[in-house]
N, C-alpha and C positions, 0 to 999 in steps of 0.2 A: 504494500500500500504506500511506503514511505515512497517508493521507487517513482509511482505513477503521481507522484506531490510534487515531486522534486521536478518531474518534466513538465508537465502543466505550468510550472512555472517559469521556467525557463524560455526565452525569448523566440527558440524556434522552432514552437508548434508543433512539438511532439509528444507521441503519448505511445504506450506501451499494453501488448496482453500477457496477463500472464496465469499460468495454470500451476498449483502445488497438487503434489501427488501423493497421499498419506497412502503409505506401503514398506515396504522391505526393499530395502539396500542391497542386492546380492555383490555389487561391484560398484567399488568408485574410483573411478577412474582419470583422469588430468581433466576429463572436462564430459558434459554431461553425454556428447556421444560416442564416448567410451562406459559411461556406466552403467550397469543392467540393472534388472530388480523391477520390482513391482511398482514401485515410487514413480521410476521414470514412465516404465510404458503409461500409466495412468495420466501423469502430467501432460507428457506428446500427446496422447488420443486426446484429453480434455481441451489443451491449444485447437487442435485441432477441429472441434469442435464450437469452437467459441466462436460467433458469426457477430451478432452486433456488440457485444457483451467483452469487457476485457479483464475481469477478474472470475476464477475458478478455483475450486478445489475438488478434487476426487478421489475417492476411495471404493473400495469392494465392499467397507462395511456400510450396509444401509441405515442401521441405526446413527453413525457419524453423517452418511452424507443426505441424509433426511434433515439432522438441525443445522447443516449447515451450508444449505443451499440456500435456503429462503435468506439466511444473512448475509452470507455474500451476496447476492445478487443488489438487497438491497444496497449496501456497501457501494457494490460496482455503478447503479444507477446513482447513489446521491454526490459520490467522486466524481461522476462525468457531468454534474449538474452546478455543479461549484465552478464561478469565476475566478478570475486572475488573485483578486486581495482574498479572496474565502484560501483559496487554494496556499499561499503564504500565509494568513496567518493560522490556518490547521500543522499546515507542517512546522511552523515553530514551536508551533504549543507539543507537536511530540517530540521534537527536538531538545523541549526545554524540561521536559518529562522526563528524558530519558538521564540528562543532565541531574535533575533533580534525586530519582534513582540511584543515581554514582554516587551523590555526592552523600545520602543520606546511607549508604553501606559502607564508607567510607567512614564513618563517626563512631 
């Protein structure tokens, strides 16, 4: 999500899809098409699949990908509906989040 923040914002009009693939790792390998497993083919076929839509995840387990389709999707709808200043200041507030996080394990 942070990924798809960061280009939205940036000056040249780009935007990205991407699909996670909750599974098994059989190989990992220098880069993802050397690596096998369940995780990748899932992700590839869900890319693949994704037509207007740029956020997915999928799984084999139907009880995961039951609750968590209806939120991605929303997710991916209210991300592509956000302007230039929405789109900046979401990604600093997780920015500052995440900052915030560090700083407070750090004590």
């Amino acid at each position: 999500m942070k990924i798809r923040l960061a280009l939205k914002t940036s000056e040249l009009q780009i935007d990205a899809r991407q699909c996670i693939g909750v599974g098994e790792a059989m190989y990992l390998g220098k880069d993802t098409k050397t690596s096998t497993g369940e995780a990748f083919v899932l992700s590839g076929t869900g890319l693949d699949k994704l037509k207007s839509n740029h956020l997915s995840v999928q799984s084999n387990s139907l009880v995961l990908q039951d609750k968590v389709e209806l939120l991605t999707r929303f997710v991916d709808a209210h991300i592509s509906g956000l302007t230039k200043i929405q789109t900046e200041a979401l990604l600093s507030y997780f920015v500052s989040q995440k900052n915030r996080t560090k700083t407070l394990l750090m004590l």
